[in-house]
Structures are given as C-alpha cells and as structure tokens.
C-alpha positions, 0 to 999 in steps of 0.5 A: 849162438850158444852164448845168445841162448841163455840170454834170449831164455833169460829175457823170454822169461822176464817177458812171461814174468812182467806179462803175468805181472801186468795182468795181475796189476791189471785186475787190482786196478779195476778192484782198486778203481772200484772202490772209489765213492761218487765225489760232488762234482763241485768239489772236482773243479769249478762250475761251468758258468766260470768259463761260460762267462769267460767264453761271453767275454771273448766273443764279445771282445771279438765283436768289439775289436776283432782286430785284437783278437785277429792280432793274436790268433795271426801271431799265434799261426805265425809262429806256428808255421815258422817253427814247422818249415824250420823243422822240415828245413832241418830235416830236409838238410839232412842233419838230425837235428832241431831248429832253433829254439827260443823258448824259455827254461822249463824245468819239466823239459830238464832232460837233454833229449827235449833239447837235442832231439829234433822229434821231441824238441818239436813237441816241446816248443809246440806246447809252450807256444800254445801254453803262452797264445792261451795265457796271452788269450785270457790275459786280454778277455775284458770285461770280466771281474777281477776275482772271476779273471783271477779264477779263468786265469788259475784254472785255464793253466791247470789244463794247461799244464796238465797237458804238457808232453811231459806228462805223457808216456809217448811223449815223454823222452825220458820214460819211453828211453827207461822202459827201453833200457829196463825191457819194459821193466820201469813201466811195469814197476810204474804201474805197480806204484800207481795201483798202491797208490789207488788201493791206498786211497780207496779208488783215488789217484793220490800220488805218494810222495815220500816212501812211507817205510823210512821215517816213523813219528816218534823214532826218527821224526819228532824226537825232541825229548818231552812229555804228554802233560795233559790231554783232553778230547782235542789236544794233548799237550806236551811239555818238552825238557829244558837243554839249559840250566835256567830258562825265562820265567815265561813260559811259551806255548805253540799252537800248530795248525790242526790241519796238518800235524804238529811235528813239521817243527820237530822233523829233525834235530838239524831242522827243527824249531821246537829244538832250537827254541828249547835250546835258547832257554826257553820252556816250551809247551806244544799242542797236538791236536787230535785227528778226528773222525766222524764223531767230531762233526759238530765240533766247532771253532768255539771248541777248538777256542774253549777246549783247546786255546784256552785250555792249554793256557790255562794248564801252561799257567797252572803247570809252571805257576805263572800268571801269563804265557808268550803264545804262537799261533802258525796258519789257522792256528794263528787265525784261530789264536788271534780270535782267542785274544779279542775273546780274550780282551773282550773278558778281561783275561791277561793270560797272553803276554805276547803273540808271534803269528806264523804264515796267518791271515786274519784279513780275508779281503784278499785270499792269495791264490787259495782264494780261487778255492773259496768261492761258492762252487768249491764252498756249497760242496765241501758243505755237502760232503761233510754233511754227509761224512762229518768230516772233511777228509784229509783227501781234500786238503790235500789235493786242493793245496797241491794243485796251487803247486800242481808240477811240483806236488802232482805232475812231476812225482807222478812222472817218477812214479808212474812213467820211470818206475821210481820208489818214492824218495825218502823225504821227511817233508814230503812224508809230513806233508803226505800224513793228513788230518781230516777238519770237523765238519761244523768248523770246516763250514763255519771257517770257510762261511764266516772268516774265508768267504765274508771276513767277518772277523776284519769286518762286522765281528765274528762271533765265537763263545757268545761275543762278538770279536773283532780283529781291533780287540786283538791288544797284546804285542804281536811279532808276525811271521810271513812268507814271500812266496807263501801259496796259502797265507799271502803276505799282503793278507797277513800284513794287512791283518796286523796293521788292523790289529788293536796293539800298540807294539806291532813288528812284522817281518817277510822271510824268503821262501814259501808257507812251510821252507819260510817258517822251518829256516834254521840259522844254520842253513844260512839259506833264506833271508828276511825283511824287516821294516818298523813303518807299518803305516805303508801299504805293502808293496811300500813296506817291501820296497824300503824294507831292510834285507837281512841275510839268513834266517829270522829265528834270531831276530825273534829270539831277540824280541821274545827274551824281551817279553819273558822275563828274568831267569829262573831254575829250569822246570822239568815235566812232571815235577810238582808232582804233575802227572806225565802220560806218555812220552813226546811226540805222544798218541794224537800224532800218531793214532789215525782215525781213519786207518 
C-alpha cells in the first residue's frame, strides 16, 4: 500500500495540473476564436448552385434510368449488410477478431490497430465502402459540364475525406491508445498546439506544419554566400559569389514566384539549386521580392513587369557588362516572364538570350486541379476581399493549395498535432511552405480575370505596359521544366503553352514528382527521373507515351543546354566589384522582413 501512495499522489496531482491546464487552454481558445474576422463566404467553399445542379442531375438521372441508380444503391446495401453479418459472425464465434477485409491500402488507416481490431476494422471498412458508393454516385451523374463535373467531383471528396474515422479522436485508435498511455497527457499537449495555432493565425485554425524554432532564414536556410546589389520597392536582387575560377560570359537571372519566397532554391547546401548552378560555373543573380502589404494594393502586373522583370535585366546587364542575360522564370514567375518576352519582342529589345520556365502555364485553357478554384465563386470573392484589405492574404494561398493535398497538408499533420500531442517536425520544406507572402491587390484580380479565368494571353492578347501580347510573340529558345504529378501547373497546360510558343528552339522536358520535389531534384538523391521527347508536334499523352526515360534528376541535362547558350569563359566576377555598391549580404531584408508580423 505504501508504495502505491506516492504513485496515486504523483497522478492525483498531474490530473489537477492537466485540469487547471485545460481550463487555462480553454479560456485562450475562446479569446483566440474571437479574434477571427467574417470571411465572404465565397471564399470558404463553392456556392450552392454547384451541388443544386449536381442534385437536378441525379433525380434526373433516377428518373431517367432508375435501374441504374437502383444498381448502385442495392450494391452499395449489399456490401454493407455482408460486412455487418460477417462482423456479428465473427464475434458470435467467440474470436476478437475482424472479418475479412478487402478494402484497398490507405495510408491514413497505417496503424495496426485499423487491421486487427474487429471495433476499429469495422469503422474503416464502413468508411471506405461509403467513400467509394459516393464517388461511384458522382461518377454516374449525367448530363452535367465537364468543368462543373470536375468541380462536384473535387469538392464532394473533400467532405469525403474530411470525414474519415481517422480524423476524429473517438475513432482514432492511435490517439484514444496515446492519450491512454500519457493519462491523458497528449490531448492536453494537443490542445495546447491547436490554441497556438489559432492565437497565430488571428482566430483561424491553420495547422502549423514545421516547428518554427529550428530553421532561421539566413542562418541555417538561404545561406549560399551573395550580396544584395540592388534594391527597389519590389525586389532586392542578390548577386550570389562565384565557386570557380572563370564562369560563362552570360550572365543567368532567376525569377522566382512571389507567391511564396525565394529560398525554396537555397533551403540547404545538399539541396539547393541556386548552389548547384554556381557551382557549374555559372554567374547567378535571383530576385527577392517583396512581401507586401496594404500599401501595394494598386500594384499591378505591369509593375512587377516594368520594375521588377525589366529592371532586374537591366541591373544584371549594366552590373556584368554584357548586352543579354539567360533568364528563369518558376510558376507565375514564369507566366509573368513569359509575358516579359513578347513584351519584349513586341519593343525590339534582345536583353533575353534564353529562357528555362519551371512548373509554368502560359495556357489556361485547361486549369489542372487548382482549376476548381478559379471559377467566379472563388473569383468574385477573392475580389471582395482584397477590395477591402488591399492584399490577398497569404491565409488564403495557403489554404486553397493545401486543400489540393488536403490528407497530406491538412488531416494528417492535424492528426499529429492535435489528437497525439506531437511537436511539429523540423522539416525545412514544410517551414518554407508555412512562410507565406500576401498578392497585391490589383494583380492578384488582373492574374485570376484576365490570364486564369479567360486565357487571354493564348487567346486575344493580354495587355501589359500599353501593348498587347501574345504567347506567339514569345521567340527566344525556351527549355521548359514540368512536373508529372504537378497539383497547381499541370503539365499538359504548360506543354501546350510551349508548342504555341513563337521559338524556333523549343525543348521540353517532364520530371517525376510534384510542383516543388520535381523542380528541387539534385543529382545526388538519384530520386526522380525525367522524360524527354524532341517532337513536340504531338499531343501530350503522345509526347509521353514515346518519350525517353532518364534516370535521375534533369538538372545535368539542362546545365548541358544553358552552357550551350552562354557563351565562352571569362574570369570570375565578384559582387561589388567595379566599384557596384553591395547593401546587405544574402539572403538579404525582403526574405526575412514580414509585413504583416
């Protein structure tokens, strides 16, 4: 008895403590959900006449052929009511134990205990026979567009994931057996995660995936040595310091997308493109770009054009001395580039040699997946809101790209988070992808209007700086980069904008794996291969199916095609000589100062 005492006192006081710790919690939740600012609601999820279509579809249908949808619902029950009596057999016969299973592999149901457990194993195979009688329903609705069928289709597995038994503590095996084995401790630890992450995020659940305490921009992320030389409203640029005794006359210049930052291309030596291309002797400059706030709203594309495309060629040009630069454009810095060159050709200026294009779509005619977030709906309230705010917020972003990966990015980590009590892992990926930038108002409206919604750019022309453009006037060589599985520039879309390209020398090449792993692919992982394919006459299932398979990544290869178009070698050139001023070391102020904290 004696011994058991200081034990039961031990836990007696750990239970005070975690109750007093709840209450505390509890109170900050309140305080922390209070803080939250009425968002349109079209911006929380389509409107209603997306599913009232989808519900006109399906009576109709039933009307139509009720012996179809009768097919459908009786397999559905079928299967149902098998499972049931082989779960009540099972246990009637005494043995703990679950009846056969044939459902697929699903990672969310990874744990053991989704296997063996006849309770749990029950929940599951329920679950993924309804998920699959929902999808199969929506698959054989009739009679609706393709693009609204795409959308039912998008939207209707989201609810469908989102409500999976893994998702909820009382049925999540692996939480209710932690909170067990801690007394309750990892939910106390999980609600401790959820209110910082609400208190973070001004009263919306954001789930925070990478802890925030282990990387620092600067120190042990973007530290490739370079200098800041030359900063305006929009950009800084940084000259980064040669590794080789000579480097090619041309100079190369990297626009990334503004909006996320830059050093996704410097997160670590190991990893990191911008590295890699100084190392094969090349002289780098990169953009930085502003975050911006509330101030910017009336900042527009021809903007980003004219002060931060142009400009930076021109400070590449006047800094090294040479008369063109090799350029990159990634994502919508690649659209935006692309703009850039017919605006370009359009004016006579040469200052572009070549161009690589990462993950870009300058075709808009098929959105990809993202593509069910650019309807009016989603676009009329993104409108509103920046109307009112002069920005759109990083939230936003954020959120609407996570969702395209919604178990990945959403359900599992707050799974980890919030049901287990786990610290967030020290992921440098995952902190980059938590370290948002916010979109100026007019450009976010004139992006989604004018190149997302109606393509002008492939189409009609779209109009930048007074001219009219179109994706035709772009004539320099173009080497484009796409991703096979890319969530948010679909490969088909961004073939299809090079074959309307104007060059004369196109080359295209598909690399494995998604928008960011496809691009950040060093030759020393050996992990993802590519395709490559001269004809790009074919269509794009065509190109694929008799392209070559290379082994590893594709960064040699277009080392290989740039050192083509850069001419000889000549000395290496060193920031801030010839008397240019240099103002801050890399990765500079813009990467690190936040506007909005």
């Amino acid at each position: 008895m004696t011994t058991d005492e200081p034990k039961s006192a031990e836990e007696f006081e750990l239970l005070n403590a975690n109750l007093a710790k709840i209450e505390e919690l509890s109170q900050r939740l309140v305080a922390g959900l209070s803080r939250r600012k009425p968002v349109d609601a079209s911006l929380q999820g389509p409107n209603q006449e997306l599913f009232m279509k989808a519900a006109g579809a399906y009576w109709a249908e039933m009307l139509s052929n009720p012996s179809k949808i009768l097919e459908h619902q009786i397999s559905y029950w079928g299967k149902s009511l098998k499972h049931y009596v082989e779960a009540q057999e099972a246990l009637s016969s005494g043995k703990l134990a679950p009846p056969p299973d044939s459902t697929p592999p699903d990672r969310r149901f990874s744990n053991p205990m989704w296997e063996t457990h006849p309770y749990f194993n029950y929940i599951k195979q329920q679950y993924l026979m309804s998920a699959d009688a929902i999808s199969q329903a929506v698959e054989d609705i009739e009679g609706m567009d393709a693009a609204e069928k795409k959308r039912l289709r998008y939207f209707s597995r989201q609810i469908v994931d989102m409500m999976s038994p893994a998702n909820f503590l009382a049925t999540n095996p692996e939480a209710l057996a932690r909170a067990v084995e801690t007394d309750g401790q990892s939910l106390v630890d999980g609600l401790e995660n959820m209110v910082r992450d609400i208190e973070a995020n001004d009263g919306e659940l954001l789930v925070t995936l990478a802890d925030k305490n282990a990387f620092k921009v600067g120190h042990n992320l973007a530290t490739t040595p370079g200098s800041v030389v030359f900063r305006n409203r929009m950009f800084e640029l940084i000259q980064y310091a040669p590794t080789t005794p000579d480097v090619h006359k041309t100079p190369l210049i990297i626009f990334p997308p503004w909006i996320n930052k830059f050093y996704i291309l410097d997160l670590k030596a190991k990893n990191s493109l911008i590295k890699w291309v100084v190392d094969q002797g090349y002289t780098l400059f990169v953009v930085s770009w502003i975050n911006p706030d509330a101030s910017y709203a009336d900042v527009s594309l021809d903007d980003y054009v004219s002060d931060g495309f142009m400009t930076a060629i021109e400070e590449v040009k006047a800094i090294t001395g040479e008369d063109q630069v090799n350029a990159v454009g990634y994502c919508i810095a690649g659209t935006t580039l692309s703009l850039t060159m017919a605006l370009m050709h359009k004016r006579g200026d040469k200052s572009i040699k070549s161009a690589t294009l990462f993950t870009t779509m300058s075709d808009f005619s098929d959105q990809g997946e993202v593509g069910v977030f650019l309807n009016d709906d989603f676009v009329d309230g993104i409108e509103r809101e920046v109307q009112e705010t002069g920005i759109l917020h990083s939230f936003f972003m954020s959120r609407t790209f996570s969702y395209l990966r919604s178990n990945d990015l959403i359900y599992g980590p707050a799974i980890k988070s919030y049901m287990l009590g786990e610290a967030p892992p020290a992921f440098d990926l995952l902190f980059w992808n938590g370290d948002g930038t916010n979109l100026p108002a007019r450009m976010a409206v004139q992006y989604l209007r004018g190149l997302c919604q109606r393509d002008q750019f492939a189409t009609e022309g779209f109009e930048i700086l007074g001219e009219k453009v179109k994706i035709g006037d772009v004539k320099v060589p173009i080497c484009a980069i796409a991703c096979e599985t890319d969530h948010i520039a679909a490969w088909r879309s961004s073939y299809a904008g090079v074959q309307k390209m104007g060059s004369r020398s196109k080359t295209f090449i598909l690399s494995e794996s998604g928008h960011i792993a496809g691009i950040v692919n060093p030759p020393s992982k050996n992990k993802y291969g590519h395709y490559t394919n001269e004809d790009l006459k074919l269509s794009a299932d065509d190109w694929q199916k008799s392209a070559s398979f290379h082994e590893g990544s594709w960064w040699p290869r277009w080392d290989k095609w740039l050192s083509g178009r850069s001419g000889k070698r000549v000395k290496a050139r060193i920031p801030g000589e010839n008397g240019h001023e240099i103002l801050a070391p890399a990765p500079g102020n813009y990467v690190i100062s936040d506007p909005n904290h």
